[in-house]
PDB file of N, CA, C, O and CB in Angstrom:
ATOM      1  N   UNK A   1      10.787  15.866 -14.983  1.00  0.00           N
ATOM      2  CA  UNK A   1       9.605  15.177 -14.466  1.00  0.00           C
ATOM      3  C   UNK A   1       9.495  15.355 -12.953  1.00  0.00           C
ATOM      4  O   UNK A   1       8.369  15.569 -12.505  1.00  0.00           O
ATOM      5  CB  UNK A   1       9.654  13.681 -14.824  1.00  0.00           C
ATOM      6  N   UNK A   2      10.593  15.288 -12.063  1.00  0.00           N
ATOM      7  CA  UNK A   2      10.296  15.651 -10.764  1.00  0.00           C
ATOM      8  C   UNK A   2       9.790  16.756  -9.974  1.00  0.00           C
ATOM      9  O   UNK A   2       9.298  16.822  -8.848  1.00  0.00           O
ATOM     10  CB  UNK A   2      11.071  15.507 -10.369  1.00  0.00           C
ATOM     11  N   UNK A   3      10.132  17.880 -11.169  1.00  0.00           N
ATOM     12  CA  UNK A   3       9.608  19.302 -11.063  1.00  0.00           C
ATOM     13  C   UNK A   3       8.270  18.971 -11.229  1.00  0.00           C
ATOM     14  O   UNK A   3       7.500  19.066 -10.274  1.00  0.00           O
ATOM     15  CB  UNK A   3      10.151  20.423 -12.122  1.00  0.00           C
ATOM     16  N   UNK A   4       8.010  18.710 -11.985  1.00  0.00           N
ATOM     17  CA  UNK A   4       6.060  18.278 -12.269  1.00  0.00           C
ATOM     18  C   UNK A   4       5.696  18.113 -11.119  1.00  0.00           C
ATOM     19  O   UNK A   4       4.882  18.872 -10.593  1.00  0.00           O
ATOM     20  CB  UNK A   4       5.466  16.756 -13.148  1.00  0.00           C
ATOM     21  N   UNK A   5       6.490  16.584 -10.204  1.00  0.00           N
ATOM     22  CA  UNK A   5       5.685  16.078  -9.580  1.00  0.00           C
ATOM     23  C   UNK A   5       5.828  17.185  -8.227  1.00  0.00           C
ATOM     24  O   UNK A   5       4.809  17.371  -7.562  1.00  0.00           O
ATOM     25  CB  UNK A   5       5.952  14.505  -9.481  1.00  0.00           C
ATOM     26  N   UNK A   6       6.533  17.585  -8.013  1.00  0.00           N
ATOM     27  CA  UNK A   6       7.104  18.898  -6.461  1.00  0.00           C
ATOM     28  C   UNK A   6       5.957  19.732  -7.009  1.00  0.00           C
ATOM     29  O   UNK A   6       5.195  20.080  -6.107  1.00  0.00           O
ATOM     30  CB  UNK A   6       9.222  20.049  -6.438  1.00  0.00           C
ATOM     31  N   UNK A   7       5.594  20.173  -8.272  1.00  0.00           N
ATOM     32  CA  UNK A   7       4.525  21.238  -8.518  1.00  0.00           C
ATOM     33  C   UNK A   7       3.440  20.955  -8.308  1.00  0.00           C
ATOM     34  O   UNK A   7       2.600  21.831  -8.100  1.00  0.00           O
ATOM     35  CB  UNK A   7       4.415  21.711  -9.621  1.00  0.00           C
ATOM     36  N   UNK A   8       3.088  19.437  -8.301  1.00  0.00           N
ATOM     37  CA  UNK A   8       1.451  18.987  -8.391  1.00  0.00           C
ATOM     38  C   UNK A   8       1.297  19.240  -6.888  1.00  0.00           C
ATOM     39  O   UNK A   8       0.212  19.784  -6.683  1.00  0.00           O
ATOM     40  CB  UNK A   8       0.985  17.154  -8.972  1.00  0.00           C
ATOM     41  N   UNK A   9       1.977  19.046  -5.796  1.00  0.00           N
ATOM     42  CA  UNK A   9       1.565  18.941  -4.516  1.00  0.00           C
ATOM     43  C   UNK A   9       1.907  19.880  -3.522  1.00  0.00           C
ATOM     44  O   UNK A   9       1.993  19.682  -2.310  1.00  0.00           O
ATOM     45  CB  UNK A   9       1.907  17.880  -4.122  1.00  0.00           C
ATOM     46  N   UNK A  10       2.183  21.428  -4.459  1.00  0.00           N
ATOM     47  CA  UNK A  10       2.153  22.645  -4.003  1.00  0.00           C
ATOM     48  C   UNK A  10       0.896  22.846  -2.898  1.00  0.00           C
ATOM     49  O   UNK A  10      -0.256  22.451  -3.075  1.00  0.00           O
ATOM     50  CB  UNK A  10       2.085  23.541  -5.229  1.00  0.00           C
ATOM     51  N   UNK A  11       1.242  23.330  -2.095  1.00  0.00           N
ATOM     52  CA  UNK A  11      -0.276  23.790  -1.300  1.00  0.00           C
ATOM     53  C   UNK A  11      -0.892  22.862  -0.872  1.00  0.00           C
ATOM     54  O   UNK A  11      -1.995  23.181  -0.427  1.00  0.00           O
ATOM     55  CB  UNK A  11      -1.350  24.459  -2.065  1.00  0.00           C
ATOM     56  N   UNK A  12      -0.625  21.750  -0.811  1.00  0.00           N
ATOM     57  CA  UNK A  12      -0.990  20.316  -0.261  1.00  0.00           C
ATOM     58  C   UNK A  12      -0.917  20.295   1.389  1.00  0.00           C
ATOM     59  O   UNK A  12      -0.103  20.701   2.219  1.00  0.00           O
ATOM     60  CB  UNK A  12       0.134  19.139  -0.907  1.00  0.00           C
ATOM     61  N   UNK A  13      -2.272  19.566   1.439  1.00  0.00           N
ATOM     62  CA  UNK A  13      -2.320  19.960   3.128  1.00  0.00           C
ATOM     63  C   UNK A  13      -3.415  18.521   3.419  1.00  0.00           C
ATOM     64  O   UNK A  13      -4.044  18.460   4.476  1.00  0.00           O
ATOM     65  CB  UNK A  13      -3.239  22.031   3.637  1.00  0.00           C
ATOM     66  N   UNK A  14      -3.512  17.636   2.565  1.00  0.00           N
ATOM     67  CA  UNK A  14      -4.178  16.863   2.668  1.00  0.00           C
ATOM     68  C   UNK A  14      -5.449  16.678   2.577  1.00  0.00           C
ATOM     69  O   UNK A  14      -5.953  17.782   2.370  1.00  0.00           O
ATOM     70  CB  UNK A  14      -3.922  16.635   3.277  1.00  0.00           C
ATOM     71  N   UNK A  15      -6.651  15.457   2.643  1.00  0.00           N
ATOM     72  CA  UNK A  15      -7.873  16.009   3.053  1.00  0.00           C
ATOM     73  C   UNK A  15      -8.521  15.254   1.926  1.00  0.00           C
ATOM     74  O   UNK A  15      -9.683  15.438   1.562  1.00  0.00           O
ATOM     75  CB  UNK A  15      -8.035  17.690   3.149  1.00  0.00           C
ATOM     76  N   UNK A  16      -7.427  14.125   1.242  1.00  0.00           N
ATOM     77  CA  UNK A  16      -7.552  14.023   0.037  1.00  0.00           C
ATOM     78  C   UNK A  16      -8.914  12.904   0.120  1.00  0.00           C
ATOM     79  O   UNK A  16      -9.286  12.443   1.199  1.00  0.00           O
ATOM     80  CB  UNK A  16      -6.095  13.609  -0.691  1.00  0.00           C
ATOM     81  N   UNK A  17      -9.667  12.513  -1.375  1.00  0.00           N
ATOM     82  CA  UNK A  17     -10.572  11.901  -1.527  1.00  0.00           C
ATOM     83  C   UNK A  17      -9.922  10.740  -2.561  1.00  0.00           C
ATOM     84  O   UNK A  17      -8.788  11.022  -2.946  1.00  0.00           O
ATOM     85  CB  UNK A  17     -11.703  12.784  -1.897  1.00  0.00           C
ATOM     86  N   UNK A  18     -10.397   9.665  -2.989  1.00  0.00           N
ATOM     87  CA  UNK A  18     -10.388   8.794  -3.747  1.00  0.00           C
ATOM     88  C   UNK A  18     -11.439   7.992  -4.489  1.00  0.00           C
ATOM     89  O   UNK A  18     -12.314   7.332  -3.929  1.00  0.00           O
ATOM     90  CB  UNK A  18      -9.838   8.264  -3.238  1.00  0.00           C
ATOM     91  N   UNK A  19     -11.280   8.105  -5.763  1.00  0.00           N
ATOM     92  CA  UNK A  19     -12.353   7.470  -6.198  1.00  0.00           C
ATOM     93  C   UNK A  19     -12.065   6.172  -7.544  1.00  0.00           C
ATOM     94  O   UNK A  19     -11.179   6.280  -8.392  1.00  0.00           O
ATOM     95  CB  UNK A  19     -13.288   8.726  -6.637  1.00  0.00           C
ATOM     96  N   UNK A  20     -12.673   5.445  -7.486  1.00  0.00           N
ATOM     97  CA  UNK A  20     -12.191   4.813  -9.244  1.00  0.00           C
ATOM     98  C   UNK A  20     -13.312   5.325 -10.379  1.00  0.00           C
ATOM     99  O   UNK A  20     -14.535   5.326 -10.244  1.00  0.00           O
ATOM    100  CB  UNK A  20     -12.255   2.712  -9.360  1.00  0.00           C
ATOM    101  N   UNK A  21     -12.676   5.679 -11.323  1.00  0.00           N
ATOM    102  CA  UNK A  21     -13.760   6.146 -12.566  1.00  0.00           C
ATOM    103  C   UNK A  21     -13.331   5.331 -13.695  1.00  0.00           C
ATOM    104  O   UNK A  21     -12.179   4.899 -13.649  1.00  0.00           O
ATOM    105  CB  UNK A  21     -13.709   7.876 -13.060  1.00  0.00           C
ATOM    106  N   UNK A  22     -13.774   5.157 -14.307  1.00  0.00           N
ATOM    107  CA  UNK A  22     -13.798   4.163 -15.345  1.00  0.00           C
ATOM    108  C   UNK A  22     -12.676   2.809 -14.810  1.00  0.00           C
ATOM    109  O   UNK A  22     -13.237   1.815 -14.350  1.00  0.00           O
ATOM    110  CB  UNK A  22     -13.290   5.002 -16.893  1.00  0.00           C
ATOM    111  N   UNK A  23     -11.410   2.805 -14.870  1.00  0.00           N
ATOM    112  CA  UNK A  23     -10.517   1.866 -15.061  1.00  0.00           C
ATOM    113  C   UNK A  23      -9.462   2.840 -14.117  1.00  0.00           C
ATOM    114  O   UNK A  23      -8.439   2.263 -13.748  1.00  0.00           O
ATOM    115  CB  UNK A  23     -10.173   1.414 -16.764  1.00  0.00           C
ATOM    116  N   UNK A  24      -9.619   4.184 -13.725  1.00  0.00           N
ATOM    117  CA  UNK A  24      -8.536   4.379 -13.374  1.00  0.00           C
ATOM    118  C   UNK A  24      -8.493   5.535 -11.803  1.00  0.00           C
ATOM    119  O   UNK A  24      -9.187   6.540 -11.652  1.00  0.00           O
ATOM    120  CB  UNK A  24      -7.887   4.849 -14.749  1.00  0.00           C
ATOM    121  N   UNK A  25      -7.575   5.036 -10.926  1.00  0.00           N
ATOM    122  CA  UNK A  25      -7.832   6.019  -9.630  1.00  0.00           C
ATOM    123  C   UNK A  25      -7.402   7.301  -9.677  1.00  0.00           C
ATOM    124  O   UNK A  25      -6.305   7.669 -10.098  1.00  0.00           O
ATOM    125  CB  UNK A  25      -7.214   5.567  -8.431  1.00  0.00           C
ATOM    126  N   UNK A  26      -8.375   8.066  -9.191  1.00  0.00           N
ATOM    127  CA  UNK A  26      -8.790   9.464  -9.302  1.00  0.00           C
ATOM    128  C   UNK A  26      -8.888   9.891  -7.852  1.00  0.00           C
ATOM    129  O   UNK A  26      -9.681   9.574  -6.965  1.00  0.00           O
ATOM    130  CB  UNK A  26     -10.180   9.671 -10.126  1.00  0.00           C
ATOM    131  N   UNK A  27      -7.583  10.909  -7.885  1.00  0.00           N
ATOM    132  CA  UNK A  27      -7.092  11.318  -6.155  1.00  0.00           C
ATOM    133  C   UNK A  27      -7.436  13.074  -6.277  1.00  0.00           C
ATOM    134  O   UNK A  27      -6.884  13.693  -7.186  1.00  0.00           O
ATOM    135  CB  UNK A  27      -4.827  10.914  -5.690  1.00  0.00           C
ATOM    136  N   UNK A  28      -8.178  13.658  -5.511  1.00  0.00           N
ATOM    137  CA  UNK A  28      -8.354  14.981  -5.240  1.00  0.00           C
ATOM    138  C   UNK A  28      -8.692  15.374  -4.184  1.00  0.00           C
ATOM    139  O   UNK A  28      -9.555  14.809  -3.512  1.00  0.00           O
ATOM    140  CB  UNK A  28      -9.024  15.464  -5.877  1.00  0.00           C
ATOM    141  N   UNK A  29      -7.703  17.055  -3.617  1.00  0.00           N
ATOM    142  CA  UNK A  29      -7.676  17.558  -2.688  1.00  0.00           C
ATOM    143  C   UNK A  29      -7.606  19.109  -2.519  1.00  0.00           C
ATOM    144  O   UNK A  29      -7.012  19.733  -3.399  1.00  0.00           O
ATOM    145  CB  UNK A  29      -6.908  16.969  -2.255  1.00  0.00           C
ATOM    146  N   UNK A  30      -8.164  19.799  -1.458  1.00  0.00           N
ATOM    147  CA  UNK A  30      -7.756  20.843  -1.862  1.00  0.00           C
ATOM    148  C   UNK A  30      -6.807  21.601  -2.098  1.00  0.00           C
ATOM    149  O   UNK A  30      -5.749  20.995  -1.930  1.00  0.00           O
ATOM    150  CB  UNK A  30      -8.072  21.194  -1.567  1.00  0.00           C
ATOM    151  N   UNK A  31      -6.638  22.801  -2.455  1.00  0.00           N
ATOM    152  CA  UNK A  31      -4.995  23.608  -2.340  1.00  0.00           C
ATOM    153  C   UNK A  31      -5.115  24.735  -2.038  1.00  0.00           C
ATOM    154  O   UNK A  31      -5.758  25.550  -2.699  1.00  0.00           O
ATOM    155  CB  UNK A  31      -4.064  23.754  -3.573  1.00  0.00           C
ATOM    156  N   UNK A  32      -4.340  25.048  -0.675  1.00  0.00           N
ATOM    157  CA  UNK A  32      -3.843  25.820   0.257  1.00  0.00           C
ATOM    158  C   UNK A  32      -2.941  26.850  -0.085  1.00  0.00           C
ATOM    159  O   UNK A  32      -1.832  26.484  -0.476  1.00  0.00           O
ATOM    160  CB  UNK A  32      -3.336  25.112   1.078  1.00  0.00           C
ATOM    161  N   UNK A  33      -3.283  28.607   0.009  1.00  0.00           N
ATOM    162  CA  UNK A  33      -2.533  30.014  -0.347  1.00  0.00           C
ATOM    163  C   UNK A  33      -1.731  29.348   0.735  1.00  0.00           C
ATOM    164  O   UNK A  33      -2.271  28.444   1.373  1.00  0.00           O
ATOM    165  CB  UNK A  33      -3.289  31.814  -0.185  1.00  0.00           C
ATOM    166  N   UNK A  34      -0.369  29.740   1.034  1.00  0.00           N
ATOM    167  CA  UNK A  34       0.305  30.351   2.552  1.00  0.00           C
ATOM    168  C   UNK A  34      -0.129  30.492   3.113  1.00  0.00           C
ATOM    169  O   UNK A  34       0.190  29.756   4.047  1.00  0.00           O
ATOM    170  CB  UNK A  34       0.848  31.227   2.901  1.00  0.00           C
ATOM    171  N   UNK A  35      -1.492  31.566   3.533  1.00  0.00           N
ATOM    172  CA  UNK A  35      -1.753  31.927   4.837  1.00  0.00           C
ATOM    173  C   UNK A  35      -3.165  31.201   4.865  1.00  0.00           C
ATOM    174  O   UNK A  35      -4.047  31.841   5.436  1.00  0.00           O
ATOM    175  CB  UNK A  35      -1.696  33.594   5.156  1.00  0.00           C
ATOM    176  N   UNK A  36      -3.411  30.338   4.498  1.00  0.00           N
ATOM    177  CA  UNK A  36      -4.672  29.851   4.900  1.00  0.00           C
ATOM    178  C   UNK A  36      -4.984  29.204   5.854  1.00  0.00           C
ATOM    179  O   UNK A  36      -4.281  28.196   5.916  1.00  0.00           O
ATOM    180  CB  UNK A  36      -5.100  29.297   4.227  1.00  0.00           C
ATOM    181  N   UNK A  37      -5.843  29.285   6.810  1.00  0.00           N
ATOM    182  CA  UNK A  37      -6.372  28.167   7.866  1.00  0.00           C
ATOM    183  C   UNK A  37      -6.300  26.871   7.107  1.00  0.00           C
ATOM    184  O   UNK A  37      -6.248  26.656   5.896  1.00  0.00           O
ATOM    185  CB  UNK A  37      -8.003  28.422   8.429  1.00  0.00           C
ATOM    186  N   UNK A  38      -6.312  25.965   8.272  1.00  0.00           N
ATOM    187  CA  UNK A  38      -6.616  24.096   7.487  1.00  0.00           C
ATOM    188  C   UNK A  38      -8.043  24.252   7.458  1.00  0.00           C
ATOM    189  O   UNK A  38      -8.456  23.110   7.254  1.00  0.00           O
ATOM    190  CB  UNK A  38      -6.121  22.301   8.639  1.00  0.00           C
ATOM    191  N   UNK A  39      -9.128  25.104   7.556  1.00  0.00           N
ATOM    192  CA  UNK A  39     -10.517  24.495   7.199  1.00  0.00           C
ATOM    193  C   UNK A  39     -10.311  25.193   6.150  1.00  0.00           C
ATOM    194  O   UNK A  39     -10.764  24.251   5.500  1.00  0.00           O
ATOM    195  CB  UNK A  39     -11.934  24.663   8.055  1.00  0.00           C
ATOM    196  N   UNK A  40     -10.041  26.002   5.305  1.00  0.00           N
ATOM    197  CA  UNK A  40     -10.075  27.270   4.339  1.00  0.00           C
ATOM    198  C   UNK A  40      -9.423  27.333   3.549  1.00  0.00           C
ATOM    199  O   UNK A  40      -8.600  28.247   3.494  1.00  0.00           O
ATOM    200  CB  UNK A  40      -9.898  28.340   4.701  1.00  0.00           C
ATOM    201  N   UNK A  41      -9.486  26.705   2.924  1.00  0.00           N
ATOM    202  CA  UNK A  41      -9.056  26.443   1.592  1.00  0.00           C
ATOM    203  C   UNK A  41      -8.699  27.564   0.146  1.00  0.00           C
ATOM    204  O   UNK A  41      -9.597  28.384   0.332  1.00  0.00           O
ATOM    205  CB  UNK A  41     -10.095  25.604   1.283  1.00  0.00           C
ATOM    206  N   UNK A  42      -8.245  27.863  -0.625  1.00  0.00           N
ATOM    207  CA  UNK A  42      -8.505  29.287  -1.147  1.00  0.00           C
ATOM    208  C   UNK A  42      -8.182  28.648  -2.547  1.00  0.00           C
ATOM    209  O   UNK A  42      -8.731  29.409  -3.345  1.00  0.00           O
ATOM    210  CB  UNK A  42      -7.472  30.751  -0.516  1.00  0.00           C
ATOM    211  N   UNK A  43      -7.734  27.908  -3.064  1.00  0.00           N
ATOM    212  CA  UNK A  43      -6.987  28.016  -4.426  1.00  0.00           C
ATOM    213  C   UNK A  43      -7.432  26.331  -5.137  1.00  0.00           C
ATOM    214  O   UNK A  43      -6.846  25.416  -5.716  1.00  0.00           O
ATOM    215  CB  UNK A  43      -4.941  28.326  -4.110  1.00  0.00           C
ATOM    216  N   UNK A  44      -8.516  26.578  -4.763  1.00  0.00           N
ATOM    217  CA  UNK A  44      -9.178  25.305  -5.948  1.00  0.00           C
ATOM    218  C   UNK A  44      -8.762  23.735  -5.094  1.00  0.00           C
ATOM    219  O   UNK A  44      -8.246  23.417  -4.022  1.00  0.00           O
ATOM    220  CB  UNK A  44      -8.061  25.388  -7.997  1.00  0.00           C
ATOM    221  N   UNK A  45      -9.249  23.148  -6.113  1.00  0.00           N
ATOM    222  CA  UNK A  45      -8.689  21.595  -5.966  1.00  0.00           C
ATOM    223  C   UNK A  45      -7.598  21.349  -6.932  1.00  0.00           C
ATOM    224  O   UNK A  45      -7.154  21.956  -7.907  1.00  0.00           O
ATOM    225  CB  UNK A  45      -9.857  20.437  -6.267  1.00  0.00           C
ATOM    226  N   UNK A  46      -7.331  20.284  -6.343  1.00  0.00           N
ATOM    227  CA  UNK A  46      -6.587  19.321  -8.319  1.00  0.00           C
ATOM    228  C   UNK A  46      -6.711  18.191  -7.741  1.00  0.00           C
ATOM    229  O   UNK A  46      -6.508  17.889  -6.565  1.00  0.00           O
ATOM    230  CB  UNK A  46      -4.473  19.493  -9.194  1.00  0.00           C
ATOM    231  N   UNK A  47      -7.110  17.469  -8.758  1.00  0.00           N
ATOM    232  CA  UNK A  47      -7.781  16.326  -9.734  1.00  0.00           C
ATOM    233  C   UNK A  47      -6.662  15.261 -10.136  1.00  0.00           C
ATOM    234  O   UNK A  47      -6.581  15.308 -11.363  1.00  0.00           O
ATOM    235  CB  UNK A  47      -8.429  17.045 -11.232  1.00  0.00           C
ATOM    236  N   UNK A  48      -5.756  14.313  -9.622  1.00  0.00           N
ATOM    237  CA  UNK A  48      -4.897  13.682  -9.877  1.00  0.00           C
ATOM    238  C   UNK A  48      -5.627  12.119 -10.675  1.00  0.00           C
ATOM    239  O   UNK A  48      -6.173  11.218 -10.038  1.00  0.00           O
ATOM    240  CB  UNK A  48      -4.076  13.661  -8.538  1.00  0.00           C
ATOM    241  N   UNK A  49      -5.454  12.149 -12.049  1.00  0.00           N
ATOM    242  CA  UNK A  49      -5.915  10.419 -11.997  1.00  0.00           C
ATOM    243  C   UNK A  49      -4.346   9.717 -12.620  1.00  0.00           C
ATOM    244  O   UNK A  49      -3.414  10.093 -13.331  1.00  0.00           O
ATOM    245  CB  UNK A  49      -7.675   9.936 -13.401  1.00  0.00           C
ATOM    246  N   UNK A  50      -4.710   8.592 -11.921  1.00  0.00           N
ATOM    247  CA  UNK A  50      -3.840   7.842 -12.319  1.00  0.00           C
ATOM    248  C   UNK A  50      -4.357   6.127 -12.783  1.00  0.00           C
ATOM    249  O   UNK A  50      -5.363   5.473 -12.508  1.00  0.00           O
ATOM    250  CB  UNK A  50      -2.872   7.989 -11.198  1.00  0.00           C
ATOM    251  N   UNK A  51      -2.892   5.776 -13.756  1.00  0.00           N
ATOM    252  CA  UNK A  51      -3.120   4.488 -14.512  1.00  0.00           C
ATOM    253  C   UNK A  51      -2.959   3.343 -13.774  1.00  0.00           C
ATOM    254  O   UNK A  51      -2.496   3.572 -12.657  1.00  0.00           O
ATOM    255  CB  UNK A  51      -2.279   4.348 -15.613  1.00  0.00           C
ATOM    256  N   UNK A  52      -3.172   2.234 -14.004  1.00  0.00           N
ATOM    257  CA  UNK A  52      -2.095   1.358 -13.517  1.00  0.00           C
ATOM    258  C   UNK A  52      -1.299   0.882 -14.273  1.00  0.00           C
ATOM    259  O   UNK A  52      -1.839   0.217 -15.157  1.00  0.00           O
ATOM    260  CB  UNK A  52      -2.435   0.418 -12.939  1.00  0.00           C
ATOM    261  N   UNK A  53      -0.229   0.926 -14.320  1.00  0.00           N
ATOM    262  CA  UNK A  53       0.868   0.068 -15.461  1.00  0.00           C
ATOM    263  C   UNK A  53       1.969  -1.116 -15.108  1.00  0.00           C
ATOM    264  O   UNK A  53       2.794  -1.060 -14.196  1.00  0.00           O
ATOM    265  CB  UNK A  53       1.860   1.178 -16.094  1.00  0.00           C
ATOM    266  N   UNK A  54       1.784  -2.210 -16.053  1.00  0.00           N
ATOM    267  CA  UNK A  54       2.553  -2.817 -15.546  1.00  0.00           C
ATOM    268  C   UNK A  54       4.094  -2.577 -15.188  1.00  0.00           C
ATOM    269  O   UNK A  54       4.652  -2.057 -16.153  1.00  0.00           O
ATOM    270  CB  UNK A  54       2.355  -3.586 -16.106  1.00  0.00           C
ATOM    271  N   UNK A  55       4.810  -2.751 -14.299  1.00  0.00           N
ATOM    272  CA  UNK A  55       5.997  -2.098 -14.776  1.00  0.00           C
ATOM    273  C   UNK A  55       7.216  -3.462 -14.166  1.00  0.00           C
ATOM    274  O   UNK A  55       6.643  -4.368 -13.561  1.00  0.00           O
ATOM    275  CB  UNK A  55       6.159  -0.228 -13.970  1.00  0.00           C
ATOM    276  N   UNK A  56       9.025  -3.640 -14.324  1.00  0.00           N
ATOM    277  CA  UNK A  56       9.323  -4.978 -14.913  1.00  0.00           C
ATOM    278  C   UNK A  56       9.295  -5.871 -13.863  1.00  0.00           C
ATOM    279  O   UNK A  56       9.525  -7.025 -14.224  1.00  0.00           O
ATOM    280  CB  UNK A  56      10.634  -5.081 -15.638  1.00  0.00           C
ATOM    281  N   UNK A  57       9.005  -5.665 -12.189  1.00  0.00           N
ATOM    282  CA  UNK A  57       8.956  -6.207 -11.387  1.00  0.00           C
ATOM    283  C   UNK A  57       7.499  -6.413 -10.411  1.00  0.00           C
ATOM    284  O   UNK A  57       7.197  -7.321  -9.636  1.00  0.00           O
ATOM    285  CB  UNK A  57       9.928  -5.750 -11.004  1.00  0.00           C
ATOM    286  N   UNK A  58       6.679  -5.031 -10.855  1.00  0.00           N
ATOM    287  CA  UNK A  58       5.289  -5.249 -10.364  1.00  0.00           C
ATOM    288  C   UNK A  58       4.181  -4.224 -10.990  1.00  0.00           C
ATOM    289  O   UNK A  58       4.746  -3.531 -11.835  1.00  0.00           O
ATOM    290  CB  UNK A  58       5.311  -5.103  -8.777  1.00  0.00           C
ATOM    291  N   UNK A  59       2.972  -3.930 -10.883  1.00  0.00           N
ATOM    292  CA  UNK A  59       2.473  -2.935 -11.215  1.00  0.00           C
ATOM    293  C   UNK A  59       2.942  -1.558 -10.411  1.00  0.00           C
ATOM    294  O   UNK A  59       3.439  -1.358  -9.303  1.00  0.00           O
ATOM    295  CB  UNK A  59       1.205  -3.257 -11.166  1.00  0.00           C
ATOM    296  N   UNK A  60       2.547  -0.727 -11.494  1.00  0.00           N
ATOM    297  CA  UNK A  60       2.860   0.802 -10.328  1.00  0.00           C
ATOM    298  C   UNK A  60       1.421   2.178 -11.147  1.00  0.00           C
ATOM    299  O   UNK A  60       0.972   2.325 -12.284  1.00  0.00           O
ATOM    300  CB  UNK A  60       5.480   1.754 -10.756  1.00  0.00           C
ATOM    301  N   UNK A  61       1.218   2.763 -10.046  1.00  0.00           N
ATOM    302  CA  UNK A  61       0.345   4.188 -10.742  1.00  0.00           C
ATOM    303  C   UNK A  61       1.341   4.758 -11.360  1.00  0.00           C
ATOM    304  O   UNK A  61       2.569   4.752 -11.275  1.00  0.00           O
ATOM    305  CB  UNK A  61      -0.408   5.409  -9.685  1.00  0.00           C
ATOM    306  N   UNK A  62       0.589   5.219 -11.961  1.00  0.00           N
ATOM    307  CA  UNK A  62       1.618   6.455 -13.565  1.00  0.00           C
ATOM    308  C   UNK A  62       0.633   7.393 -13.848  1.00  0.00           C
ATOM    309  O   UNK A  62      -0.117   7.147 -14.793  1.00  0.00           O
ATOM    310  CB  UNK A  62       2.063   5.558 -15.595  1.00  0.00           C
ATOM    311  N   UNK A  63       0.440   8.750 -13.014  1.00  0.00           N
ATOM    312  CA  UNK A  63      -0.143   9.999 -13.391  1.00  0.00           C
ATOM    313  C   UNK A  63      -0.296   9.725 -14.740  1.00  0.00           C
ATOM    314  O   UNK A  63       0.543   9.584 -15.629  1.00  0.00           O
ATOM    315  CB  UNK A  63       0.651  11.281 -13.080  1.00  0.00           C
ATOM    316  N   UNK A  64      -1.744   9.660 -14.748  1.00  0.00           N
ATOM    317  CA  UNK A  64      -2.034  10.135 -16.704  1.00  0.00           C
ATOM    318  C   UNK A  64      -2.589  11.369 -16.933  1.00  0.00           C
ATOM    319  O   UNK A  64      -2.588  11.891 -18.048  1.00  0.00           O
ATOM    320  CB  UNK A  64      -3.242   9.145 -17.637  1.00  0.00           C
ATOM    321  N   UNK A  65      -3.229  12.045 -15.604  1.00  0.00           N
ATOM    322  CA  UNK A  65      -4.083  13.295 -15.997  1.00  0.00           C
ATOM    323  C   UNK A  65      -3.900  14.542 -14.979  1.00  0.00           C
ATOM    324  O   UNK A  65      -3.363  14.150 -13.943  1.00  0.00           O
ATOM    325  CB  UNK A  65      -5.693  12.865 -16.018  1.00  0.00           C
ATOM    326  N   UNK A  66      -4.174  15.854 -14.969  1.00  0.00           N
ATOM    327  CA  UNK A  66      -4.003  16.720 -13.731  1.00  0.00           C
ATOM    328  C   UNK A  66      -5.211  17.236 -14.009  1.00  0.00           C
ATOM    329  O   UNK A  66      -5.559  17.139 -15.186  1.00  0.00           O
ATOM    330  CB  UNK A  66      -2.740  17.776 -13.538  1.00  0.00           C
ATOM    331  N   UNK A  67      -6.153  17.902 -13.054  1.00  0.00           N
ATOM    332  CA  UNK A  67      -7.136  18.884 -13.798  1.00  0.00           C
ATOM    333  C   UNK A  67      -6.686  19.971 -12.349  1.00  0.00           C
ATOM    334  O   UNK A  67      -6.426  19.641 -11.191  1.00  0.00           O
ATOM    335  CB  UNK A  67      -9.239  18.219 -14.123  1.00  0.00           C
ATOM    336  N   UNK A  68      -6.725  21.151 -12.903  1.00  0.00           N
ATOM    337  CA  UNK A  68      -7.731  21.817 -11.917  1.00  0.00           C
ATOM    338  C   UNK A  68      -8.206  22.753 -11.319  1.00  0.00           C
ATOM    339  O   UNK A  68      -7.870  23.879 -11.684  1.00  0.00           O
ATOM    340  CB  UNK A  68      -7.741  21.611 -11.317  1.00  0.00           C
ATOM    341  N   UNK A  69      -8.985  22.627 -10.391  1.00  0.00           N
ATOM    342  CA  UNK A  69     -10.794  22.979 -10.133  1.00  0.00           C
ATOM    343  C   UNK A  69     -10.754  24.072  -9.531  1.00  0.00           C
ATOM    344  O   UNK A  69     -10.378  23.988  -8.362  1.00  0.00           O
ATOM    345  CB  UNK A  69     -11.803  21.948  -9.151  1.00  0.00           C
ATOM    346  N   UNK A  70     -11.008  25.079  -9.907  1.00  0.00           N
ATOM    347  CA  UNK A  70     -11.202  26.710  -9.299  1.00  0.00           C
ATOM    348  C   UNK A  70     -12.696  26.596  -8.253  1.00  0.00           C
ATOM    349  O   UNK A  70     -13.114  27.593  -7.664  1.00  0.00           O
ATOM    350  CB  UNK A  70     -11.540  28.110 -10.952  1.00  0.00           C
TER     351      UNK A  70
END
């Protein structure tokens, strides 16, 4: 599972947006080749939503979905 999460935020350079859609927060940003400028983006977005779940001491987000966006 930690591999997942080191993979989702490959090329991550920030810039991110937030939104709520139905019941659940929905985080997307772009993703950055190596040699890209910070305005220039080259390799899509991804689409992070997440749940809220209770968990045994407080709530926490729990990735439920990845998409992404060419």
């Amino acid at each position: 599972k930690d591999q997942r999460i080191g993979d989702l935020f490959q090329g991550y350079r920030g810039h991110d947006e937030f939104a709520i859609e139905d019941s659940d927060l929905v985080r997307s940003f772009p993703v950055y080749g190596k040699d890209d400028p910070n305005a220039r983006p080259s390799q899509g977005q991804r689409k992070i939503r997440y749940e809220l779940v209770k968990g045994e001491a407080s709530w926490q987000l729990r990735i439920k979905d990845l998409e992404y966006i060419d």
